[in-house]
N, CA, C and O atoms as a CHARMM CRD file, in Angstrom:
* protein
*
  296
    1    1 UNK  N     33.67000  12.92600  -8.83700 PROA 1      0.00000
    2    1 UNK  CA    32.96500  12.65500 -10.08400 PROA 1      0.00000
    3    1 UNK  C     31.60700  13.35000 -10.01800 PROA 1      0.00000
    4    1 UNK  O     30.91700  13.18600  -9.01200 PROA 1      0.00000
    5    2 UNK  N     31.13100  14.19800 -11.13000 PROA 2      0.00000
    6    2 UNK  CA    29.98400  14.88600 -10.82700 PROA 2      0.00000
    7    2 UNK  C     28.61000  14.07900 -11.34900 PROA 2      0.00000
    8    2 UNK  O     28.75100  13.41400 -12.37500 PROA 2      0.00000
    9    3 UNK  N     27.50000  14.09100 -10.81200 PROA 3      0.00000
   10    3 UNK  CA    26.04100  13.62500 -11.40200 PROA 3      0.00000
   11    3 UNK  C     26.06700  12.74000 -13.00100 PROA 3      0.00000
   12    3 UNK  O     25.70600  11.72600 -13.60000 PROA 3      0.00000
   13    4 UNK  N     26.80100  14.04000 -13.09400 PROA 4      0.00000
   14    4 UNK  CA    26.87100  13.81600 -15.30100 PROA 4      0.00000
   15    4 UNK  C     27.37900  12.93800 -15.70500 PROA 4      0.00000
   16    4 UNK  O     26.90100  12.26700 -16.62100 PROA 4      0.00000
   17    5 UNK  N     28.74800  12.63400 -15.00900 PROA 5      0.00000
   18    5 UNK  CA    29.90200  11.78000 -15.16400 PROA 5      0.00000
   19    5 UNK  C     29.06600  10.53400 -14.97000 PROA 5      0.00000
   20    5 UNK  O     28.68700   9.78200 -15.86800 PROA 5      0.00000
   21    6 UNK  N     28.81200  10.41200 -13.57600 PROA 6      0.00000
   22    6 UNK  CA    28.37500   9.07800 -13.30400 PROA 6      0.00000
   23    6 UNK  C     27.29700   8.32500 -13.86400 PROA 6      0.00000
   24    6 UNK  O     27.03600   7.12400 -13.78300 PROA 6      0.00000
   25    7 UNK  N     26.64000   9.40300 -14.53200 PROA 7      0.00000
   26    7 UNK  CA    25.42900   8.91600 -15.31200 PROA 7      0.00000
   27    7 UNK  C     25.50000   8.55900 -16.45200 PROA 7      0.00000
   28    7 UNK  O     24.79700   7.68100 -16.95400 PROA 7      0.00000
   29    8 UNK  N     26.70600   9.45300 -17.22900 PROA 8      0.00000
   30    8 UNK  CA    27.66300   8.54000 -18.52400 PROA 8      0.00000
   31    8 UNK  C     28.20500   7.79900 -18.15900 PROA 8      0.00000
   32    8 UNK  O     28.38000   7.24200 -19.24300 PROA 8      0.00000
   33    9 UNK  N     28.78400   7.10800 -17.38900 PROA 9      0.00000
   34    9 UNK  CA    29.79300   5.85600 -16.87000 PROA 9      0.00000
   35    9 UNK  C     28.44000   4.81600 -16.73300 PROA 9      0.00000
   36    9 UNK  O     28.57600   3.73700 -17.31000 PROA 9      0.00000
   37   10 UNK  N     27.29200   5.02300 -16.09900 PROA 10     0.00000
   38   10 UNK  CA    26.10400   4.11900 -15.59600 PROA 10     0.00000
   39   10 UNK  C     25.58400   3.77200 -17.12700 PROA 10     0.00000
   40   10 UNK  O     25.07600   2.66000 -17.27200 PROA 10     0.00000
   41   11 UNK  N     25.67200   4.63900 -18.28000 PROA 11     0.00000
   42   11 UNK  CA    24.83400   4.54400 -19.69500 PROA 11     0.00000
   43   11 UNK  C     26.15400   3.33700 -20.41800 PROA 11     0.00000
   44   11 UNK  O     25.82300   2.22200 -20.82300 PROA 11     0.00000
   45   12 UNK  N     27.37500   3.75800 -20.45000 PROA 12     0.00000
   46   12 UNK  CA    28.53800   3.27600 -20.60100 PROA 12     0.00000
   47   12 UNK  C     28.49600   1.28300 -20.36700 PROA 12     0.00000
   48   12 UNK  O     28.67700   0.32800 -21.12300 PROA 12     0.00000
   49   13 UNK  N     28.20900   1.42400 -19.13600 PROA 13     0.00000
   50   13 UNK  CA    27.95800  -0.06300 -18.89500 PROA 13     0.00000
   51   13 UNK  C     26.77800  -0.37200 -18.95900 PROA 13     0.00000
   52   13 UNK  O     26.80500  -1.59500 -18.81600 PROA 13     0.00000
   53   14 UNK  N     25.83000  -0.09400 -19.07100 PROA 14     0.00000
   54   14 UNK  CA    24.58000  -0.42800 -19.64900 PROA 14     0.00000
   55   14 UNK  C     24.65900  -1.18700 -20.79300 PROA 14     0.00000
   56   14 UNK  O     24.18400  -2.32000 -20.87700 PROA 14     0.00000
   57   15 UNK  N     25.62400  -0.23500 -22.26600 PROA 15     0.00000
   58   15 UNK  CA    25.60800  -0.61700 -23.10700 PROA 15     0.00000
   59   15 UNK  C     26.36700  -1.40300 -23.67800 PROA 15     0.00000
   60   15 UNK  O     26.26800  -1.70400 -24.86800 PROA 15     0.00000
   61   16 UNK  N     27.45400  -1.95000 -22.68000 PROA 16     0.00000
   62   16 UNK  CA    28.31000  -3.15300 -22.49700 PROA 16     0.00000
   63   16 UNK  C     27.74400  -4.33300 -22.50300 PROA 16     0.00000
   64   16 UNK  O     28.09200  -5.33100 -23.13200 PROA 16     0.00000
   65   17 UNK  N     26.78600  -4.18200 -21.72500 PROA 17     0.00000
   66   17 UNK  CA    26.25800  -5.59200 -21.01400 PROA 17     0.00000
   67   17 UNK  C     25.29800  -5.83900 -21.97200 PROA 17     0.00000
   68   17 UNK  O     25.27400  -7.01400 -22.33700 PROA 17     0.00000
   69   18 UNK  N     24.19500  -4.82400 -22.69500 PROA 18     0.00000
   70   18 UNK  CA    23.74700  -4.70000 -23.66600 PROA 18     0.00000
   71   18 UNK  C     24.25400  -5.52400 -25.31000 PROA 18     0.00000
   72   18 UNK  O     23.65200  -6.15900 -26.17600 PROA 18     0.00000
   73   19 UNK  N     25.95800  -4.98000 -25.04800 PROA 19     0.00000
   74   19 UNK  CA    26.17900  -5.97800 -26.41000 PROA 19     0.00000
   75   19 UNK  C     26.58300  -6.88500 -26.30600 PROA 19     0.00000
   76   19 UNK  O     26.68100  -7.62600 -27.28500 PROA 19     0.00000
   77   20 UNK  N     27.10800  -7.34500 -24.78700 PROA 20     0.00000
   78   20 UNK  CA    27.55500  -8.80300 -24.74600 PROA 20     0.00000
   79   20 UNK  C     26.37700  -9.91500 -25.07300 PROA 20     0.00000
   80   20 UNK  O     26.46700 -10.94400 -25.74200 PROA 20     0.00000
   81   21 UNK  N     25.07900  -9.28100 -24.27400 PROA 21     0.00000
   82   21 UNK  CA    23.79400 -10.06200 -24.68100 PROA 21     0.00000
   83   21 UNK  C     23.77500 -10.24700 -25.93200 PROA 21     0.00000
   84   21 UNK  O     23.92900 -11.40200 -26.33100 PROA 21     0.00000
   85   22 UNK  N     23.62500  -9.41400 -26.67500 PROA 22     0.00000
   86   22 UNK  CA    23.26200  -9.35300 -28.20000 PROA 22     0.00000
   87   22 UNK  C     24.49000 -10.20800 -29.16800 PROA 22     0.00000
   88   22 UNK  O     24.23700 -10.77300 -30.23200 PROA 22     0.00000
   89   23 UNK  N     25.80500 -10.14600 -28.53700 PROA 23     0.00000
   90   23 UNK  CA    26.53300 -11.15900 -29.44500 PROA 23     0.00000
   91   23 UNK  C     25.92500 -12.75600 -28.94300 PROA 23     0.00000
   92   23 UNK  O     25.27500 -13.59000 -29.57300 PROA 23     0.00000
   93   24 UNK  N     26.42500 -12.75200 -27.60700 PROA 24     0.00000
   94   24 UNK  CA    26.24600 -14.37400 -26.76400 PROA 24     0.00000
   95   24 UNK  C     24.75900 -14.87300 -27.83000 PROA 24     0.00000
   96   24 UNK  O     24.86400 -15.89500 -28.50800 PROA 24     0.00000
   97   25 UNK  N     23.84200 -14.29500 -27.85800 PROA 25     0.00000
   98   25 UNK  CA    22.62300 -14.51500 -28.22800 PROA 25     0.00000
   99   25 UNK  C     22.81700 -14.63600 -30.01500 PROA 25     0.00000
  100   25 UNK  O     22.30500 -15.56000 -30.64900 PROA 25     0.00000
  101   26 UNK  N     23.51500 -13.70400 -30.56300 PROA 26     0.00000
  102   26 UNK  CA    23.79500 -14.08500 -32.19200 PROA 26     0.00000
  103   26 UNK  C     24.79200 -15.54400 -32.32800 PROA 26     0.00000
  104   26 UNK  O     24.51100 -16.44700 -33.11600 PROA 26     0.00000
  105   27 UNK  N     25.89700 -15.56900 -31.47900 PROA 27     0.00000
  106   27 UNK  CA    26.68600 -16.73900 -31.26700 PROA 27     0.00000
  107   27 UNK  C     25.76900 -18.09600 -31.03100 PROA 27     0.00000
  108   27 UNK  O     25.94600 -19.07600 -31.75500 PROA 27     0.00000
  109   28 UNK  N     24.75900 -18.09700 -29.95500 PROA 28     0.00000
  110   28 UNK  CA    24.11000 -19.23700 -29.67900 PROA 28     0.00000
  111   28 UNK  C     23.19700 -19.38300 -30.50300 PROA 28     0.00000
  112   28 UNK  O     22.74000 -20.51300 -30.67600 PROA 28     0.00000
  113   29 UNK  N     22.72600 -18.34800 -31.18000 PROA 29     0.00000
  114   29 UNK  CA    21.82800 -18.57400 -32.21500 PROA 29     0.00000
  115   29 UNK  C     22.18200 -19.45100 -33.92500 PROA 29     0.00000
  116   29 UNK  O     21.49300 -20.03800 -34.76000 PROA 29     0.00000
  117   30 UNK  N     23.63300 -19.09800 -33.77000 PROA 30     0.00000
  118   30 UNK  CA    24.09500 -19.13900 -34.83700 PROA 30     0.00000
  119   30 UNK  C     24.85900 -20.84900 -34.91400 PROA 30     0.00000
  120   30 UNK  O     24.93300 -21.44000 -35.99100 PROA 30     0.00000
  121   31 UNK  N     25.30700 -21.37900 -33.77800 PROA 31     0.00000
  122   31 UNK  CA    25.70800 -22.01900 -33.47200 PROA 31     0.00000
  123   31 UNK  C     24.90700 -23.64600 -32.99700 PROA 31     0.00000
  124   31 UNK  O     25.35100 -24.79100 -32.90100 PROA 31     0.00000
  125   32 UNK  N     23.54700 -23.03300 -32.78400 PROA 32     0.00000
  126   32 UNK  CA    22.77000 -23.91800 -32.03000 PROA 32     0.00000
  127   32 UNK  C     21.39100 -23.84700 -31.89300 PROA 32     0.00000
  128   32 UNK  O     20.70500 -24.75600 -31.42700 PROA 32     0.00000
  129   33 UNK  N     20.88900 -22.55700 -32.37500 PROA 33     0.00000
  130   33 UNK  CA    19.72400 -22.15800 -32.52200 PROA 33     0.00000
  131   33 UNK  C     19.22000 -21.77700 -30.98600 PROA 33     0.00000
  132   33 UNK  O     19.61300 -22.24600 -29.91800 PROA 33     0.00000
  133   34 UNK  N     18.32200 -20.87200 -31.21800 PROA 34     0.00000
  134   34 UNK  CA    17.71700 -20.26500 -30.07900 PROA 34     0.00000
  135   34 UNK  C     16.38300 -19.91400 -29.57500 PROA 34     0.00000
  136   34 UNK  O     15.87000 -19.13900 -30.38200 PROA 34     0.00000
  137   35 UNK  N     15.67400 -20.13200 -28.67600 PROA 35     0.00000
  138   35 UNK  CA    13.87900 -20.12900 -28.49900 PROA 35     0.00000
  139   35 UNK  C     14.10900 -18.37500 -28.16300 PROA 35     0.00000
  140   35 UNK  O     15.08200 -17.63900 -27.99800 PROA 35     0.00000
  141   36 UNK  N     13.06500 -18.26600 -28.17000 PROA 36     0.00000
  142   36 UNK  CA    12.51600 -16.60700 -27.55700 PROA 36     0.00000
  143   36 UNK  C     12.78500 -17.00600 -26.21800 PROA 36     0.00000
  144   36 UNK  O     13.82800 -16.47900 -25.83200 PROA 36     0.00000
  145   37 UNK  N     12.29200 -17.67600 -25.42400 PROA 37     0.00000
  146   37 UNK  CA    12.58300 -17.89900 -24.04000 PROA 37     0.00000
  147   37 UNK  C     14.06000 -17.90100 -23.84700 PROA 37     0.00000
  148   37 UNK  O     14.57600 -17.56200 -22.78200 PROA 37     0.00000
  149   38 UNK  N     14.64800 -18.23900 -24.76400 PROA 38     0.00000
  150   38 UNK  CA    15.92000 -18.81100 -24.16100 PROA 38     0.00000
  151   38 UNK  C     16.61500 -16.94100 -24.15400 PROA 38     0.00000
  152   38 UNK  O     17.23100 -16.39000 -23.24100 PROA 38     0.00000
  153   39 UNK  N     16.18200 -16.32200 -25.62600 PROA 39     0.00000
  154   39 UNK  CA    16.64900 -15.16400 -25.58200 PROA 39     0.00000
  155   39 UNK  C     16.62400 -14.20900 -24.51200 PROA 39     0.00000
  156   39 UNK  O     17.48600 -13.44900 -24.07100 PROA 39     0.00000
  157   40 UNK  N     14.94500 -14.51700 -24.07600 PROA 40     0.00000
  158   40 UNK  CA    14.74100 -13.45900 -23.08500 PROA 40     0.00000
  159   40 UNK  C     15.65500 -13.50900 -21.80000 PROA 40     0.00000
  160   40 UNK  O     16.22900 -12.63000 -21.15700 PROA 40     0.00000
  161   41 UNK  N     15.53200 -15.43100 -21.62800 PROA 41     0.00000
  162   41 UNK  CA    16.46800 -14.83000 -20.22900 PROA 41     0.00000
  163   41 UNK  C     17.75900 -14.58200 -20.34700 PROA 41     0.00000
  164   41 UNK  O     18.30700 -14.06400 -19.37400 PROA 41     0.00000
  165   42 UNK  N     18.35600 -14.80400 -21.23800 PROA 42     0.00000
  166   42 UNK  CA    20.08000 -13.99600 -21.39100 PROA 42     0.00000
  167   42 UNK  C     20.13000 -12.75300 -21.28100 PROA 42     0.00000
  168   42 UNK  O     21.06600 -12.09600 -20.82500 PROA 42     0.00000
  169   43 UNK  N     18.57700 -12.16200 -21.91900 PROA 43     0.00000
  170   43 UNK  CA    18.43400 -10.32800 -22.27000 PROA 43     0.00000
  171   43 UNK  C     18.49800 -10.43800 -20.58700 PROA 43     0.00000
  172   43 UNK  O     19.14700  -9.46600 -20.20100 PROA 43     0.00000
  173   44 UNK  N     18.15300 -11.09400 -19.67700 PROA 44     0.00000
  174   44 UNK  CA    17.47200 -10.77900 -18.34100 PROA 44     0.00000
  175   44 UNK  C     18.72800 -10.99800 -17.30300 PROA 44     0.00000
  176   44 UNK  O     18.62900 -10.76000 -16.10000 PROA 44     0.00000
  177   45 UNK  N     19.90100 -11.47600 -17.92300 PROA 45     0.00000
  178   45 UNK  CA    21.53400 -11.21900 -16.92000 PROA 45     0.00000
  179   45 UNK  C     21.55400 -10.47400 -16.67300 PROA 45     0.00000
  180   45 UNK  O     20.70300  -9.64200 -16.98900 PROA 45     0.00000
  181   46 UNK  N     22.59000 -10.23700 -15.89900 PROA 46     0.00000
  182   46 UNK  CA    22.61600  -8.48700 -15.22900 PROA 46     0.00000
  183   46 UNK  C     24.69600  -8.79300 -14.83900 PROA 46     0.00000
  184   46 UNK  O     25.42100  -7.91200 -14.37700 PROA 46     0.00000
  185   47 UNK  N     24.99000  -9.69200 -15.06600 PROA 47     0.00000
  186   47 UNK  CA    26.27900 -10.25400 -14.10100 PROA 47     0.00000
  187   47 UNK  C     27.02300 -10.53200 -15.56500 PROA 47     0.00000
  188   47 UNK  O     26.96800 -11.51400 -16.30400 PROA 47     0.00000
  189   48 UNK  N     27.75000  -9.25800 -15.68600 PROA 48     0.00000
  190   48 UNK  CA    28.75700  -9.09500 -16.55100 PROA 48     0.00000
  191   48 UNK  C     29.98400 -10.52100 -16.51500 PROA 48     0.00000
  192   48 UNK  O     30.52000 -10.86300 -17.56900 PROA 48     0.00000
  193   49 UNK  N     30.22800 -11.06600 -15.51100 PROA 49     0.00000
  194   49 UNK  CA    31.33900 -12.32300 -15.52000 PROA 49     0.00000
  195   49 UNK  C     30.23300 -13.26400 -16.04300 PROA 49     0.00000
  196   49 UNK  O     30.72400 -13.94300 -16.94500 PROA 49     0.00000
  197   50 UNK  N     29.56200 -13.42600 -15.93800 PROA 50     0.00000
  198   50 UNK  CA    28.30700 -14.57000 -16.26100 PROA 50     0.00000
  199   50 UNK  C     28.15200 -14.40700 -17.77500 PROA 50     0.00000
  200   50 UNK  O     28.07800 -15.40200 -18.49600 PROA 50     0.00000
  201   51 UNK  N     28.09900 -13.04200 -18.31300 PROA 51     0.00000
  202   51 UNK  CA    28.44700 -13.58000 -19.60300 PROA 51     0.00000
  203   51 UNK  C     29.84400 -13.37600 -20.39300 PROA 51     0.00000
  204   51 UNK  O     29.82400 -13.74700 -21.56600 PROA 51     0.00000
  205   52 UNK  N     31.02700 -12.84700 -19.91400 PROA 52     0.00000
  206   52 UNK  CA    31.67100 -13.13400 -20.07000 PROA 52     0.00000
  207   52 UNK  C     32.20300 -14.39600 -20.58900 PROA 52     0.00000
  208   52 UNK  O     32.67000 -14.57700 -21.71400 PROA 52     0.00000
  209   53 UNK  N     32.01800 -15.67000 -19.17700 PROA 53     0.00000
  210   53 UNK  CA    32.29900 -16.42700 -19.13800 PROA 53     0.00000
  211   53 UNK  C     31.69900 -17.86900 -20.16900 PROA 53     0.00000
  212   53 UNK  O     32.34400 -18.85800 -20.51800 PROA 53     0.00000
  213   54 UNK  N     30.37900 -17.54700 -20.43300 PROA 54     0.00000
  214   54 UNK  CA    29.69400 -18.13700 -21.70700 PROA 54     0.00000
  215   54 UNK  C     30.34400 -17.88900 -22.60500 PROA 54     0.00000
  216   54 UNK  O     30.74100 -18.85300 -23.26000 PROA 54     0.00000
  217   55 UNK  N     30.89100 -16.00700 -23.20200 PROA 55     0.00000
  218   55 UNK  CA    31.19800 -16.00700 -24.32800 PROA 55     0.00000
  219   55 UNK  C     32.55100 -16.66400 -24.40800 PROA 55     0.00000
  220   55 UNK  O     32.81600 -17.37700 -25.37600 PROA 55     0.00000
  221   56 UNK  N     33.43600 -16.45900 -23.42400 PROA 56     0.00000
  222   56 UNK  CA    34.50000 -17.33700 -23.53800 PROA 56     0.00000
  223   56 UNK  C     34.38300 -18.96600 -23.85000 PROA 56     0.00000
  224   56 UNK  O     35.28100 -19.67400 -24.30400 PROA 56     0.00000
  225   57 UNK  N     33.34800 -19.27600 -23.57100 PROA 57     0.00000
  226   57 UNK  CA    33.15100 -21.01200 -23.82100 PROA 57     0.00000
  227   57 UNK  C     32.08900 -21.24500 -25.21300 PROA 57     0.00000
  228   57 UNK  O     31.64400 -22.36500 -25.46300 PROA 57     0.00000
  229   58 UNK  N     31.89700 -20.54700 -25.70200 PROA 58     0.00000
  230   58 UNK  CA    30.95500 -20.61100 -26.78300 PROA 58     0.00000
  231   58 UNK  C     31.90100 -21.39600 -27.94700 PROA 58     0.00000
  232   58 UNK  O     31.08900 -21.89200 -28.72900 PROA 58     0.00000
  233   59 UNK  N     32.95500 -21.64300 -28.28900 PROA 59     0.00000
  234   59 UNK  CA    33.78900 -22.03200 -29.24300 PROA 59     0.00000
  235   59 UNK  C     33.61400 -23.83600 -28.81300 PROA 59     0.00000
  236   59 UNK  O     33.50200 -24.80300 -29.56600 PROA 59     0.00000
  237   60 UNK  N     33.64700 -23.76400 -27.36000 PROA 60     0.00000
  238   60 UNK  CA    34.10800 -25.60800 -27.04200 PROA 60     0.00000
  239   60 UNK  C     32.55900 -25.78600 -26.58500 PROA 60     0.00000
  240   60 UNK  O     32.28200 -26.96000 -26.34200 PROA 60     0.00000
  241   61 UNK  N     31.73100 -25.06800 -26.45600 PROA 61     0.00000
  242   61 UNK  CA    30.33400 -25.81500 -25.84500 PROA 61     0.00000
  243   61 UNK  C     29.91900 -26.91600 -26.89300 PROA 61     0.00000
  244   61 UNK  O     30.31700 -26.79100 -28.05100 PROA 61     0.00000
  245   62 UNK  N     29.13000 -27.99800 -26.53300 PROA 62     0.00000
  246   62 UNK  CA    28.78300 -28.78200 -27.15200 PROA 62     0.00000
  247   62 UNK  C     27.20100 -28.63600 -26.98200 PROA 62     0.00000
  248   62 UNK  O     26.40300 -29.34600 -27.59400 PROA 62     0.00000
  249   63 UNK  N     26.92100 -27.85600 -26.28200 PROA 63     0.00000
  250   63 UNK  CA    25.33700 -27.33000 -26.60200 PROA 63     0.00000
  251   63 UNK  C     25.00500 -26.39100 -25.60000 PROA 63     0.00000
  252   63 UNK  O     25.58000 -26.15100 -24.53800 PROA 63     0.00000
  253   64 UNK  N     23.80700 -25.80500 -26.19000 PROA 64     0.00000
  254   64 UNK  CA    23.88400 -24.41100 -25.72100 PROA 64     0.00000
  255   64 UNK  C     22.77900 -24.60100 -24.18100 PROA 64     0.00000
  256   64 UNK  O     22.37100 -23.73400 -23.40900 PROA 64     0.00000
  257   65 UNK  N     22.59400 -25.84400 -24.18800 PROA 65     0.00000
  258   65 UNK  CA    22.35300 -25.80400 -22.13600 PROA 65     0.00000
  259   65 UNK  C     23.53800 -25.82300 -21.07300 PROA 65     0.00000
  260   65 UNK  O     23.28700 -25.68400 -19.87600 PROA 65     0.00000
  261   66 UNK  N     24.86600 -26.00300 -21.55400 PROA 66     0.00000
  262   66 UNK  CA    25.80000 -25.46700 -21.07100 PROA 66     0.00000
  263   66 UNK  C     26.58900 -24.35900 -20.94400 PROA 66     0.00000
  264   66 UNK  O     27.60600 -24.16500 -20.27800 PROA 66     0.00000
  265   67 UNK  N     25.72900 -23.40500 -21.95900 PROA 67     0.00000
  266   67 UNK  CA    26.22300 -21.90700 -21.85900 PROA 67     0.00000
  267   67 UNK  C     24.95000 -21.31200 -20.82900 PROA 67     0.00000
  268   67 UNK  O     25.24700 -20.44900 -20.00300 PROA 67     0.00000
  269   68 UNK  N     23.65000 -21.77100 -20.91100 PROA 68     0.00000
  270   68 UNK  CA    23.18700 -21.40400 -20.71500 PROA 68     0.00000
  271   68 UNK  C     23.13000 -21.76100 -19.08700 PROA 68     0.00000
  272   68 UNK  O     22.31500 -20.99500 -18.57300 PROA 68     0.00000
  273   69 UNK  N     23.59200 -22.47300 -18.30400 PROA 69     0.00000
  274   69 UNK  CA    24.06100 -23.15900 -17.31200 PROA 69     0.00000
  275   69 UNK  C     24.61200 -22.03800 -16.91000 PROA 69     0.00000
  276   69 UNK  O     24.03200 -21.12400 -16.32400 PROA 69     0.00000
  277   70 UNK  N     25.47000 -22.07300 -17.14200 PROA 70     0.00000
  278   70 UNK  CA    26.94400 -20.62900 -16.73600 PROA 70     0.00000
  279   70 UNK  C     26.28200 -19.39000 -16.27600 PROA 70     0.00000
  280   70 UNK  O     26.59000 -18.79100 -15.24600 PROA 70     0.00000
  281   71 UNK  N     24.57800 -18.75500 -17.79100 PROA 71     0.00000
  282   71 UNK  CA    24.20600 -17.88400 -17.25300 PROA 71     0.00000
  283   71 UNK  C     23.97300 -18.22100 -15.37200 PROA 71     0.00000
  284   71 UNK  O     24.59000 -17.77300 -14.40500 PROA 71     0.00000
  285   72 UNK  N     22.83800 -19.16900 -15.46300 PROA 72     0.00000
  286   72 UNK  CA    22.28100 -19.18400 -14.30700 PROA 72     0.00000
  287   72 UNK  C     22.87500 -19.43300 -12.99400 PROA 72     0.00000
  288   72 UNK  O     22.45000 -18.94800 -11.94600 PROA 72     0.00000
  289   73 UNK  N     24.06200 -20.35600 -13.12600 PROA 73     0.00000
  290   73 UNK  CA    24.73400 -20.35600 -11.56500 PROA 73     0.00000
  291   73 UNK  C     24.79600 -18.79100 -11.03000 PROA 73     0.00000
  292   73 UNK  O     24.67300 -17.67200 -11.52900 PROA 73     0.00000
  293   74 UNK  N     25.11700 -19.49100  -9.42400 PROA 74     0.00000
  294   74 UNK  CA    25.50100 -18.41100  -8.30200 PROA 74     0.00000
  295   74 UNK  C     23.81500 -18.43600  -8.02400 PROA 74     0.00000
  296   74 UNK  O     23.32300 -17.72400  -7.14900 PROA 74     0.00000
């Protein structure tokens, strides 16, 4: 894989993780409302299963300190 490649593949998931934030964060917002704090630290994941796994539970959460839980373990 050359320099180029890997640096489109590195921009690639950047902007993955990028929109998972940005839905999880429209979802919890929308769902439950959201502080700036709370935004920032979701913007501040880095662990793609971590939000995965929120967005998968966002339908049955009964509040959003249990999504937000999920971010923070490990």
């Amino acid at each position: 894989m050359t320099t180029a490649e890997k640096l489109m593949e590195q921009g690639l998931e950047r902007g993955t993780l990028l929109d998972k934030k940005e839905i999880l964060i429209k979802l919890i917002s929308k769902k439950f409302g959201i502080s700036e704090k709370e935004r920032s630290f979701i913007m501040a994941v880095a662990d793609r299963g971590k939000l995965d796994l929120a967005l998968d539970e966002i339908l049955f959460a009964e509040s959003k300190d249990v999504l937000l839980a999920i971010l923070k373990e490990g």
